[in-house]
N, C-alpha and C positions, 0 to 999 in steps of 0.2 A: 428551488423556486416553485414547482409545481406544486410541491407540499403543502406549502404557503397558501399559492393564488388558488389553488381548488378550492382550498376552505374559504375561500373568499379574502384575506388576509396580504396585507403589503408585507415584503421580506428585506430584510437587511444585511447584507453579507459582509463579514468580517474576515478577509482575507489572508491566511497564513504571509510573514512579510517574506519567506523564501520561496513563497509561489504568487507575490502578490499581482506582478504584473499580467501572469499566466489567468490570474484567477478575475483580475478585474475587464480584460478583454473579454473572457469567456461572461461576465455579468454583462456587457454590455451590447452581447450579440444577442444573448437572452431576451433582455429589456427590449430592444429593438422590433426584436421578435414579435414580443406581447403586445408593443405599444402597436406596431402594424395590426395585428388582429383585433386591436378594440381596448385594450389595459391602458387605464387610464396614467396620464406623466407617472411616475415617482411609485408606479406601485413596487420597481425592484430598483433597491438602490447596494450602495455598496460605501464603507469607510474608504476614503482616498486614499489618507495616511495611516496605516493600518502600527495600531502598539497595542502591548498588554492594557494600560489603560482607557483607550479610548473601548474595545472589547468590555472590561470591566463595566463603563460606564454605562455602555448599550446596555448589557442584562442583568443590573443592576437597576435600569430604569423603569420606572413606575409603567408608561405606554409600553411597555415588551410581553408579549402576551405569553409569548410561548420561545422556549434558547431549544435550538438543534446543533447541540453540540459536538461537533465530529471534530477528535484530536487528543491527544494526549492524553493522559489519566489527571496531570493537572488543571488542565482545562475543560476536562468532564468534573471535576470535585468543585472550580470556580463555579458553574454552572447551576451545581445543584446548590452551591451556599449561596444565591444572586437573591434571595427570598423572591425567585419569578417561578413558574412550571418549566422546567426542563426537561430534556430525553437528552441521554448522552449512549454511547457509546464504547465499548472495551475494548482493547485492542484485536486483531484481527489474527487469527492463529488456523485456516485453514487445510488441513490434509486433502492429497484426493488419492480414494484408492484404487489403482488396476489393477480387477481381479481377474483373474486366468480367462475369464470369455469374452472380456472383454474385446474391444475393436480398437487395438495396440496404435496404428498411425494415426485415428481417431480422437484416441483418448489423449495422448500425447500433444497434434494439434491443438486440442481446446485448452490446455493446462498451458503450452507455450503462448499462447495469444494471451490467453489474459493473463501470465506471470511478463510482459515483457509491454502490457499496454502502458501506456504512460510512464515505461521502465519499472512497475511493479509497484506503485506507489496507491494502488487502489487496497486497501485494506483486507477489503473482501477476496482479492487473488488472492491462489493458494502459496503456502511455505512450505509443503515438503509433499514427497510422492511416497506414497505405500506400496509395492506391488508383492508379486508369491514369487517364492523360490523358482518354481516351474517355468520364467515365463523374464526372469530379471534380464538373462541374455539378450532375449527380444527388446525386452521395453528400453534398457539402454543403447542400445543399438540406433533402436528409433527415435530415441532422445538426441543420440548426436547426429542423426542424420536433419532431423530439424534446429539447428545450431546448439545445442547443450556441449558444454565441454564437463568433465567429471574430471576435478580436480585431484590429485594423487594426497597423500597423506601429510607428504611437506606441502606442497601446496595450500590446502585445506587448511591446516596451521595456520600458515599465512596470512588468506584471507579469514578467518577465526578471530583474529586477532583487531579486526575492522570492524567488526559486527556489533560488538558491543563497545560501549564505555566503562571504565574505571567503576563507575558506580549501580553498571549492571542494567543502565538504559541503552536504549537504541541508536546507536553513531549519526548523527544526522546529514554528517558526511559521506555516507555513502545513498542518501534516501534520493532514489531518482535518479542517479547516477545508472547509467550503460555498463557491459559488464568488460566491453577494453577497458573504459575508465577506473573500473571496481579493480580489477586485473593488473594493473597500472599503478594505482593505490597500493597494491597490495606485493608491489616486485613480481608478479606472478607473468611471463609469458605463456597467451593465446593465439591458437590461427586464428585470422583474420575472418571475421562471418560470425564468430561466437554469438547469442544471445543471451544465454542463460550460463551459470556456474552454480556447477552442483558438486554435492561432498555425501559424499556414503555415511550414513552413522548407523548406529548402535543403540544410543542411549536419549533420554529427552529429560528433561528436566530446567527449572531457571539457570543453574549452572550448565546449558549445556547452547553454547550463540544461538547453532544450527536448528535449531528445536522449535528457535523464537521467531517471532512476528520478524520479518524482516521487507522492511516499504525499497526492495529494489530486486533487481535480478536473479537472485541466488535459492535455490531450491536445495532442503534438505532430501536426500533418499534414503529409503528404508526399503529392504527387504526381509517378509515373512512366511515364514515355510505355509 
């Protein structure tokens, strides 16, 4: 919204429908907001009934000056064929590395905050943790002591198997899901406090779940010498 009203510009928010209600209260405390400081009615508005078509229709429309499209690669490619200007988005795939000087409860804390804000579903949190041989004992250590549980090999299989779909996209069934409930999903018992579930790996690649963008609690780990 601020994108928008800075440039001077009214905004229209077209609301995911499995976060719609989430997303249309969060528009309306916004609008609120604006209209209290002087933003004239209707400058943020929002679809009610949120579908692929009514979407279509928005930026596809002649008055849409500019689509900010955050979501899926299909709805980044809708975006750019609307014949409107768009910015889209790719999926979100970020590492963070702790390296040996680093400040180990530090570095940890900041990585568990934002993998666990809104359960992980912010693109931008990270998907896997890099750290050094020298230093793995610590950094797991202080993973589980801020709720990480480190899933065993069957385990890991388990949830593995949740991560993706059949067709090599992102289970939506686990997006925003808590990691009892991922844990639960997945046959897998945790102690109770868990926040995050993490799996050791090795290798990365699209054939490899762990590796990939995942919008919920689960953190890949790597260590390198």
């Amino acid at each position: 919204s601020l994108i928008a009203v800075k440039a001077g510009n009214a905004i229209v928010i077209s609301p995911h429908p499995n976060a719609e209600h989430c997303i249309i209260e969060t528009a309306q405390v916004i609008r609120q907001a604006a209209e209290r400081a002087g933003a004239p009615e209707g400058l943020i508005q929002w679809i009610e009934t949120p579908t692929m078509q009514a979407t279509d229709a928005l930026m596809r429309h002649p008055d849409t000056g500019v689509i900010l499209a955050t979501g899926g690669a299909a709805m980044v490619k809708a975006a750019y064929s609307s014949g409107n200007p768009a910015l889209g988005v790719g999926p979100g795939n970020g590492p963070a590395f702790i390296e040996r000087s680093a400040d180990i409860p530090l570095a940890v804390k900041h990585i568990m905050d934002s993998k666990t804000f809104d359960n992980g579903t912010i693109c931008a949190s990270e998907q896997s943790i890099v750290t050094q041989t020298c230093i793995k004992e610590q950094v797991m250590a202080e993973v589980k002591r801020q709720g990480g549980y480190f899933l065993n090999p069957e385990e890991s299989a388990k949830v593995e198997r949740l991560i993706m779909r059949a067709n090599h996209t992102m289970n939506p069934a686990i997006v925003g899901k808590d990691a009892q409930t991922i844990a639960d999903m997945a046959g897998v018992t945790i102690r109770p406090g868990v926040r995050v579930l993490l799996s050791e790996q090795t290798q990365v690649g699209h054939e490899y779940p762990y590796s990939r963008e995942k919008l919920c609690p689960i953190l890949a780990f790597y260590v390198e010498d």
